[in-house]
N, C-alpha and C positions, 0 to 999 in steps of 0.2 A: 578540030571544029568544036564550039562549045555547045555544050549541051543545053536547050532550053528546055522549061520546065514552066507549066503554067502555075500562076499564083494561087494562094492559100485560101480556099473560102471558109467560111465559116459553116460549121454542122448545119445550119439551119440560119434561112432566112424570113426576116418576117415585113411585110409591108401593113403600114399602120393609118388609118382614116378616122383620124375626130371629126368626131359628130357631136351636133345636137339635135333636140325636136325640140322646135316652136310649133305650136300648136298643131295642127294636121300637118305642117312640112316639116322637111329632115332637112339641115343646111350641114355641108360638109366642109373641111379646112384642107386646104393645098397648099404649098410650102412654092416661095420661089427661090430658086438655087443663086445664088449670089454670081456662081463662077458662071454659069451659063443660060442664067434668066428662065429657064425651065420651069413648069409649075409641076409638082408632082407631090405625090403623100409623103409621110416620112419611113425611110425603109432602114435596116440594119441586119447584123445579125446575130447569132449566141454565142458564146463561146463556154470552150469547154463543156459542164454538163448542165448547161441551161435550157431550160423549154424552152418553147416557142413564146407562151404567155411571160416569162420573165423577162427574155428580150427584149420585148416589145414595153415592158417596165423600166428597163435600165438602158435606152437609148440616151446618150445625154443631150440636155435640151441646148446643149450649145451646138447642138449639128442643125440647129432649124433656129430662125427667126420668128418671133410671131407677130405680124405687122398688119394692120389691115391697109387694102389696097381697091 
């Protein structure tokens, strides 16, 4: 029987929410997923010996669309 083995995560995951402020309100950006119409922020994760804040730097921006909707 084969042995299963769950898949590799990355040391660290980071979930990301652009923002802006317009004057007193905050408006934030949510991403929709193409494969499954989902709205969600953009998430990733590090590799090797990356922080948390680099991560969240070097997500590449071909994993998100930005479109307004």
């Amino acid at each position: 029987m084969p042995t299963l083995t769950a898949p590799r995560r990355a040391p660290c995951q980071v979930l990301v929410l652009p923002f802006r402020k317009t004057g007193s309100d905050t408006e934030y950006a949510l991403f929709r997923r193409s494969d499954s119409g989902d709205w969600q922020a953009i998430t990733g994760g590090g590799d090797g010996g990356e922080t948390p804040l680099l991560a969240c730097a070097t997500i590449p921006a071909s994993d998100f669309a930005a479109r307004s909707e």
